[in-house]
N, C-alpha and C positions, 0 to 999 in steps of 0.2 A: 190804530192798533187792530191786528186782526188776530182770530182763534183760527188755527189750523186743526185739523181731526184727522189723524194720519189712521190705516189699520193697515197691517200688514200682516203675513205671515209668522207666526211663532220663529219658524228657521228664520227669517232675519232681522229679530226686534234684538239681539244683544248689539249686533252689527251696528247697527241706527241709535243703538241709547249710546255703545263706544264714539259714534263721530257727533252726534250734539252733546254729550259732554266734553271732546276735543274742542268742538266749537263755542263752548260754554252757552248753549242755549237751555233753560229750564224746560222741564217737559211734566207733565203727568201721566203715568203710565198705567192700564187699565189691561186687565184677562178678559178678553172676549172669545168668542165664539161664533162660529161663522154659520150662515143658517144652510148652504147648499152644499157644503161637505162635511160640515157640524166637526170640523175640525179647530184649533186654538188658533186664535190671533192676536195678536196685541195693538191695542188702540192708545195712541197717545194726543192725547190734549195739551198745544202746546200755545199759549199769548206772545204777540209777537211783535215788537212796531214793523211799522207798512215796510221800512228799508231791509227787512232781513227775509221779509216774507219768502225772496227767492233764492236766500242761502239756504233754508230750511229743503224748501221744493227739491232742491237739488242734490240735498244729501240725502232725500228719500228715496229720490228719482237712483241716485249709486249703489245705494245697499240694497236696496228691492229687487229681488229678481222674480222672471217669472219661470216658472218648469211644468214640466207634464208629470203626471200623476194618474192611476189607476182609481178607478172607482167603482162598485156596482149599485147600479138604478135599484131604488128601492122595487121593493114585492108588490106588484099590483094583480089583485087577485081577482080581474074581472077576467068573465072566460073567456072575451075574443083577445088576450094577450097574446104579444107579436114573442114569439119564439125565444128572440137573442135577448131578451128584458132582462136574465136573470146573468148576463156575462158581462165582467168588466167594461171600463168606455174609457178610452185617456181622455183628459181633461188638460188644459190650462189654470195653473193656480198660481198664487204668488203675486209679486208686483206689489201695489199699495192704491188701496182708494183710498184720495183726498180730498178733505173741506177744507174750504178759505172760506171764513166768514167775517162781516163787519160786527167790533165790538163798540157800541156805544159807550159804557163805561167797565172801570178794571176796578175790582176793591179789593184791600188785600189785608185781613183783620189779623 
């Protein structure tokens, strides 16, 4: 059995919870927060036996996407700051970071 730790983008946790309820896999679903754009993500915690591990990978790998996005660099207020600090940067956001973990045991009260 292994614990997957999916987290994704807000924009595509409805997408990911519509195909593993298609796929009847349980999940647990967590409001997170992302700490480099401090914007919302949803983390889900899902138990899995070893044979499904890569139907899961796979539906995350589909709904996932990644996009560009505007951001500005926080206020760094030392005085030899570089000029453009204070002007937007596009970014890469999106996609999913995933754990595959080994579960020793499952208890379920």
């Amino acid at each position: 059995m292994k614990m997957i730790i999916a987290i994704v983008q807000d924009k595509d946790a409805n997408r990911l919870r519509t195909a593993f309820i298609k796929a009847e896999i349980q999940v647990t679903r967590l409001s997170t927060t992302g700490g480099f754009l401090k914007s919302g993500n949803t983390t889900y915690m899902i138990g899995i036996e070893d044979e499904r591990v890569q139907e899961v990978l796979d539906l995350i790998h589909e709904t996932s996407r990644t996009r560009q996005q505007f951001m500005t660099p926080p206020v760094n207020l030392d005085a030899q700051m570089d000029s453009t600090s204070g002007y937007p940067v596009e970014v890469q956001v999106g996609g999913a970071t995933v754990f595959v973990l080994p579960i020793e045991q499952f208890h379920q009260f």
